[in-house]
N, C-alpha and C positions, 0 to 999 in steps of 0.2 A: 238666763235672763240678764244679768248682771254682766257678763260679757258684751250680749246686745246691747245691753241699757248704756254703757263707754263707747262703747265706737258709734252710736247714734247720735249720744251727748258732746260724744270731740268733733265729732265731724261735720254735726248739724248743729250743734250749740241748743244749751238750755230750754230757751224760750220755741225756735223753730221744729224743737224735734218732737215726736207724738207716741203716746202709748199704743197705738194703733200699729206706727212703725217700727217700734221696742216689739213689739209682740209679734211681729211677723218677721222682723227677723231672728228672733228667739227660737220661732217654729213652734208656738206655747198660744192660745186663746189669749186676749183681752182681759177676758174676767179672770184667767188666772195668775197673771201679772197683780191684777187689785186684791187677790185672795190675799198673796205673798208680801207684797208695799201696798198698802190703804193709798197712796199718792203719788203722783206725779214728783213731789219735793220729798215724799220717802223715799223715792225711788233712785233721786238723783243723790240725798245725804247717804242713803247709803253704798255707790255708786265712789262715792269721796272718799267715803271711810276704808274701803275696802282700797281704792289705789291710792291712798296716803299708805295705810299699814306696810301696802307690799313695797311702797321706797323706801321708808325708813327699815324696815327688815331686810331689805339689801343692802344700806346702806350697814347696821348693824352688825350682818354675816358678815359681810367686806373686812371691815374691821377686825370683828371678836376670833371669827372661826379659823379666819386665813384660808376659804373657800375660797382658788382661781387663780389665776397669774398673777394677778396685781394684789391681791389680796395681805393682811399685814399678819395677824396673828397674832395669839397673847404673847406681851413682852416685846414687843416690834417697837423701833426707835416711833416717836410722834409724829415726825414728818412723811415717815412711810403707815404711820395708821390713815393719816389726812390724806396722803395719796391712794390708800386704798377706798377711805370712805371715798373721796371724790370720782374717780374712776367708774366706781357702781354705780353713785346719784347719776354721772351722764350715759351707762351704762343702759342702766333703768328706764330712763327717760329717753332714748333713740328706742330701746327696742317696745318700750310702751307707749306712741305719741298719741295717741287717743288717750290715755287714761291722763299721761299729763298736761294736754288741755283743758281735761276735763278741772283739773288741782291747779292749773296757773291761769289758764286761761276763764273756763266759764263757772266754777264754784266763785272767784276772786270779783268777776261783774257782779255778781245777780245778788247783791245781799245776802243778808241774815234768813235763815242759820247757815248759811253754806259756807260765807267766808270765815264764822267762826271755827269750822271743823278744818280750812286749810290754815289757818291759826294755830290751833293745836298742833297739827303736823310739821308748821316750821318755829313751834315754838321746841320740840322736842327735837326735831332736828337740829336748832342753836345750841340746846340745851348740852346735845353728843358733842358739838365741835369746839362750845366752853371748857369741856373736859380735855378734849386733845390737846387745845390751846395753852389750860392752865399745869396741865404734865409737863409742856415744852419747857414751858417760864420756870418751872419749878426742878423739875430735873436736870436738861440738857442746858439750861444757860442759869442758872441758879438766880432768876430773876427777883430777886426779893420785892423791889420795888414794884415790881408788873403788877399792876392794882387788879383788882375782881370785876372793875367797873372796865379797866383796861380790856380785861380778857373778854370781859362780855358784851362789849361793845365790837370789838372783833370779832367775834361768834357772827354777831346779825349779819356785819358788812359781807362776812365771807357768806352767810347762807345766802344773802341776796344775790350778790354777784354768781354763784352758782345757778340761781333760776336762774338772773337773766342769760346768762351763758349758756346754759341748755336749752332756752327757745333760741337764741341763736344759733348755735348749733342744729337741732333741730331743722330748722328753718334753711341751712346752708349746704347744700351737695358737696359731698365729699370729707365732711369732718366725723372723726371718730371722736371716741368717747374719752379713749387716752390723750387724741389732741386737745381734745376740749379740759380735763383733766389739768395736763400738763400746761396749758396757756392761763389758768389760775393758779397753779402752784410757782409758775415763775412769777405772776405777780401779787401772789399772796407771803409765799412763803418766807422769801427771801426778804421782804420788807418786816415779816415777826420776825425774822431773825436778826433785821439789826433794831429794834425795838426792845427785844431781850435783853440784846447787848448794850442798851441802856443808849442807842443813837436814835434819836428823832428830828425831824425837819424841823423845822425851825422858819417863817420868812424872815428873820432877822442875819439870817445866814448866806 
């Protein structure tokens, strides 16, 4: 049901799509869709919850386990933990576009409580890339001064940039999930790296 209930929701959006047409492409009754969700908006929050969980736990295996080619592994320098997280997020998101319509696109329109629960998702997802960020500052360039407010201000920019980058992507024939990947770490990375290194723009400069 939950299968059906994503790919009805991405591709016909919130409001247009019907428990009628959740249930018949289930191959499941009506009534037994309402046994399982009481609602149409139980139906789509949990719908959210279930493909928020499964990006950030790619995003996570990516990271922790060193599951895949691009993947980093315990003990991986930072900027190859970021390239493996990032790699999965767009990863994730080409080969689930239904679900993540469903978390960028139609939970984020339709209000409360929907957009709280993709809140939570990319609150925990800044939460993982604070951590990367503040190991870099702190190990590989002994950033003393990289403030917390620094680091976690860089968290959000880079999560956002990552959505918007995977609907575009998405949205563009022909780009993989390493290009997509790699066209945020040239312009992510390299600018905390000299940020670490204590260079920042300036327009005085």
């Amino acid at each position: 049901m939950l299968d059906a209930a994503v790919r009805t929701f991405g591709q016909r959006g919130y409001r247009a799509a019907s428990m009628d047409e959740i249930a018949e492409l289930a191959g499941v009754s009506k009534p037994l869709v309402y046994l399982y969700l009481n609602s149409k908006e139980d139906l789509f929050t949990a719908c959210i919850r279930r493909e928020a969980a499964a990006l950030v736990a790619a995003v996570r295996a990516a990271v922790g386990e060193g599951a895949g080619e691009d993947a980093a592994g315990p003990g991986a320098p930072a900027d190859r933990q970021l390239w493996a997280g990032l790699t999965a997020f767009f990863t994730h998101t080409a080969e689930h576009p239904d679900g993540w319509a469903v978390l960028h696109q139609q939970a984020r329109t339709h209000g409360e409580p929907f957009a709280a629960e993709v809140a939570a998702m990319r609150d925990e997802l800044a939460a993982f890339v604070t951590g990367l960020i503040a190991e870099a500052a702190r190990d590989a360039h002994q950033a003393a001064a990289f403030g917390d407010r620094d680091v976690s201000g860089l968290a959000q920019a880079l999560v956002g940039a990552a959505e918007s980058l995977a609907q575009w992507a998405n949205e563009t024939p022909g780009v993989t999930a390493r290009e997509a990947a790699s066209t945020l770490m040239n312009f992510a990375w390299t600018g905390l790296s000299g940020l670490m290194d204590g260079r920042r723009w300036s327009p005085t400069r």
